[in-house]
N, C-alpha and C positions, 0 to 999 in steps of 0.2 A: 504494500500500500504506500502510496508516496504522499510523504507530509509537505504540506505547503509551509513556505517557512514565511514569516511576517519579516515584511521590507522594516532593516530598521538605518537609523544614520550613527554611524561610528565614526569617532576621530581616533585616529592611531598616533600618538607620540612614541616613532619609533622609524620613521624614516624608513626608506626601504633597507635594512640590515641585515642580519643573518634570518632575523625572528620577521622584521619587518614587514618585508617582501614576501618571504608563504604565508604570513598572515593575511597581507592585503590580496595578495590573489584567490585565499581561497575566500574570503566576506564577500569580492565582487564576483566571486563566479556563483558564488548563491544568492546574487540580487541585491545585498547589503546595498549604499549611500556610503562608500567611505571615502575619510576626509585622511590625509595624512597628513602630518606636523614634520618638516624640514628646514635644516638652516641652511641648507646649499640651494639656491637658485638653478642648480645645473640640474637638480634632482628631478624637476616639477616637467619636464620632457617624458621622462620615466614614470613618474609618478601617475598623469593622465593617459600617457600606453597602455598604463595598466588598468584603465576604467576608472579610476578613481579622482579626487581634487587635491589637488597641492594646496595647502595652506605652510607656506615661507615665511619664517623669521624666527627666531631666537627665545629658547625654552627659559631663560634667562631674564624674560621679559612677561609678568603675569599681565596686563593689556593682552600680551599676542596669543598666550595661551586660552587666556581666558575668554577672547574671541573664535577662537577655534574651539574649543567646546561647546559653547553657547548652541542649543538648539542641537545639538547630540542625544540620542536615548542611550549612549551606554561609551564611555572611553576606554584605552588602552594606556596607560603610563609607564611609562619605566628613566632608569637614568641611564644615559647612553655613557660606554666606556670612557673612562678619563685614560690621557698619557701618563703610566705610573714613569717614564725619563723624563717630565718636567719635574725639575728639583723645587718649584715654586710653589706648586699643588698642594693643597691641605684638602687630600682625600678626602676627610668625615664631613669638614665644611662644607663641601662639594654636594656632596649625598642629602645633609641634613636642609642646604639653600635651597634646592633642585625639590625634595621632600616639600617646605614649606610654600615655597610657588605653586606645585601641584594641587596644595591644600586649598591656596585663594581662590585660585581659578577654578574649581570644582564648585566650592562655595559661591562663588561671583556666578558663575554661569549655570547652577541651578540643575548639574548633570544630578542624575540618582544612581546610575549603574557604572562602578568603577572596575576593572581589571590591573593591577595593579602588577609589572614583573619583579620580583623579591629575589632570594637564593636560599639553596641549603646554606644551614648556618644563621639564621636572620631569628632565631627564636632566642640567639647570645645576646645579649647585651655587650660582652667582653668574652677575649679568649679565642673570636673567630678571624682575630685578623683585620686583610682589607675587605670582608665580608659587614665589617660590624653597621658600616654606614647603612645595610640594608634593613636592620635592627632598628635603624631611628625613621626611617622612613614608611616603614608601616606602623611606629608608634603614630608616628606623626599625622597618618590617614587613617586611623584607627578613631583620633578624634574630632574627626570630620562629622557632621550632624546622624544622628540616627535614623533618619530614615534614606540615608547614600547607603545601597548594595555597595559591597566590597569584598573581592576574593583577590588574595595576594598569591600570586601564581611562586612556588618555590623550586624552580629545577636545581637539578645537582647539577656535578660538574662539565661544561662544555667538551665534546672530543677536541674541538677545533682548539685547545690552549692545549693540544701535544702537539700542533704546527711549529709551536718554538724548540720544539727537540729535533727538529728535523736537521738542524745545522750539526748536532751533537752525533746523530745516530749516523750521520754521511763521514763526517771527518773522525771520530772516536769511535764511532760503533758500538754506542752504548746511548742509553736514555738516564736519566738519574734526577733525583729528588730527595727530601728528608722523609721519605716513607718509605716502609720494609716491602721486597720482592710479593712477602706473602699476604699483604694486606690488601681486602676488598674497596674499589673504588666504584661508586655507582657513577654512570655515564648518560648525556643524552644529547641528542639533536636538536640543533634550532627549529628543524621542521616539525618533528614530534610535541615541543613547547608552542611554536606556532597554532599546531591542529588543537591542542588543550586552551589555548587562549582561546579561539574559535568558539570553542564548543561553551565555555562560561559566556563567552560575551552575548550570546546570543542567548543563552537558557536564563530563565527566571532567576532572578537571583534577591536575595531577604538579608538582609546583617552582613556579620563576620564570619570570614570562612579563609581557610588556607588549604590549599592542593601542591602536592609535589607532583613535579611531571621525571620521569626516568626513562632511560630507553635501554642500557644496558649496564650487567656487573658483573666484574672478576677482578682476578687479583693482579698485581703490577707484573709478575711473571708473566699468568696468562696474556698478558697484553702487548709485553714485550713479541711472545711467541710469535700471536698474530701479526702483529706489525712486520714481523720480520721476513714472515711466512708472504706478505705483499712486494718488502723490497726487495727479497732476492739475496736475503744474508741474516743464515740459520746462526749467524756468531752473535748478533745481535744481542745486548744483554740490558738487564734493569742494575742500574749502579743507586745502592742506598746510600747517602750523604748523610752529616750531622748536618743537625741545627744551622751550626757556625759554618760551614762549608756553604750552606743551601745560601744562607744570607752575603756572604764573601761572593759567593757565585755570582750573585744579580747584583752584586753593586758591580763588581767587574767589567756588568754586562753594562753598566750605564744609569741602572734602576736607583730613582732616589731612597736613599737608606730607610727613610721611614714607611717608605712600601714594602721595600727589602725584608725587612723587620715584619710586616703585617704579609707581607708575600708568605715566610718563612712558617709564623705563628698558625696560618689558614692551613698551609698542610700540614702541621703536626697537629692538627685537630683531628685530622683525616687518619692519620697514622694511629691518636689513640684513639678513635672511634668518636670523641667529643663531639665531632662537626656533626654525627646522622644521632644523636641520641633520640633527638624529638622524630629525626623522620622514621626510623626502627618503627615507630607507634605509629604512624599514619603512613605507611607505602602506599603507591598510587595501586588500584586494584589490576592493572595492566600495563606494562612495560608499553613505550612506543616500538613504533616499527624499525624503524633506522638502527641496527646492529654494530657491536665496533669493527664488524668483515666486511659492512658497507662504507662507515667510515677510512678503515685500511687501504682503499682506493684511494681516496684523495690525500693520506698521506704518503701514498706511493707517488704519486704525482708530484707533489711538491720533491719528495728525496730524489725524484730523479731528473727535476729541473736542474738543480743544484750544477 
């Protein structure tokens, strides 16, 4: 039997991105009114390709946001990644500015239905690193009026943040982190996160609610295996780092120290299980589809641009 779905208007702050992009494609290809929120001017070409409307200008600016919501039945928010090599950046301030803009303009423009993207780790206050700023940011929508719908979408960890080990595993032939070989990592796709945004934005939604989205798990060996089983080098190994090594690593690399430091503390959450304690209690009832043997391809791709 095929369900009619009710035409609704969404604005997406999210640009066309990883999440952005399958998000907006799949709202317009079910009919949706979507509005996308963009700081690049070059964007808005793409953006109406794809059926939908550019709305251009700076998340920075509650006027611009708050025009862009206005007359929406239901939004998308998130904070788009910051450069962790600007040494100038005050990450949390970033998070919690960005958080309270969101706040006004929700409020000002009278949306009721919010989607909100979070991360595993956002139930810490402290302890999670450069996660924590996700922590203040649904405090911060959390006291938005009672009758704003709000689900705080919580994925784990991206595949696409092992694209920075591709430099390692071509020239050292090894992967490495401050986590043990035999420790599980939950993994997921932007697409699988995309299709769970989808599915809240459009369904009924009452109060407060948190969903994790996952698409796959195992252990950093198993991962290595695969990974390596793609590029064509069974040598391939998972190298466990301390603490001090992980953090030495990334300022090496450029990373400002106080990322370094929150880079470092987020995976040794992961390492002693800290980071999934609240998700252990709410796993999504179904893994997404996107696998790390389909991911494995496009880190094939990259190692063999190199």
């Amino acid at each position: 039997m095929n369900i009619k779905t009710e035409k609704m208007k969404i604005t997406i702050a999210g640009s066309l991105g990883h999440i952005g992009k399958p998000l907006t494609q799949e709202l317009v290809q079910k009919g949706h009114l979507v509005t996308v929120i963009s700081s690049n001017a070059e964007r808005q070409k793409d953006i109406e390709g794809m059926g939908a409307t550019a709305a251009i200008g700076s998340l920075e600016e509650v006027g611009f946001i708050t025009s862009a919501f206005t007359g929406a039945d239901a939004i998308f928010c998130m904070v788009p990644p910051a450069n962790y090599f600007d040494h100038d950046l005050d990450l949390l301030a970033y998070y919690k500015g960005l958080g309270n803009k969101y706040q006004q303009a929700i409020t000002q423009s009278g949306v009721k239905k919010v989607v909100n993207l979070s991360s595993i780790g956002a139930h810490m206050k402290e302890g999670n690193g450069i996660l924590q700023g996700t922590f203040y940011v649904e405090s911060i929508l959390n006291a938005l009026p009672s009758d704003v719908a709000l689900t705080h979408i919580r994925p784990t960890e991206f595949y696409y943040n092992l694209l920075s080990q591709v430099n390692s595993a071509k020239t050292d032939g090894f992967i490495a982190s401050n986590i043990g070989g035999e420790v599980v990592n939950v993994w997921v796709s932007p697409t699988d996160i995309a299709n769970v945004i989808a599915e809240e934005i459009t369904s009924p939604l009452a109060g407060r609610k948190v969903r994790y989205v996952a698409s796959d798990q195992l252990t950093y060996n198993e991962l290595v295996t695969i990974l390596s089983e793609s590029i064509g080098n069974p040598h391939l190994k998972w190298v466990t780092l301390t603490d001090e090594q992980m953090r030495e690593g990334l300022e090496a690399a450029g990373m400002q120290p106080a990322i370094a430091e929150g880079m470092t503390e987020m995976y040794a959450a992961i390492n002693s299980g800290l980071l999934y304690d609240h998700y252990n209690f709410h796993k999504p009832a179904t893994l997404g589809k996107v696998k790390i043997k389909d991911f494995a391809q496009d880190f094939a791709e990259a190692y063999n641009q190199l």
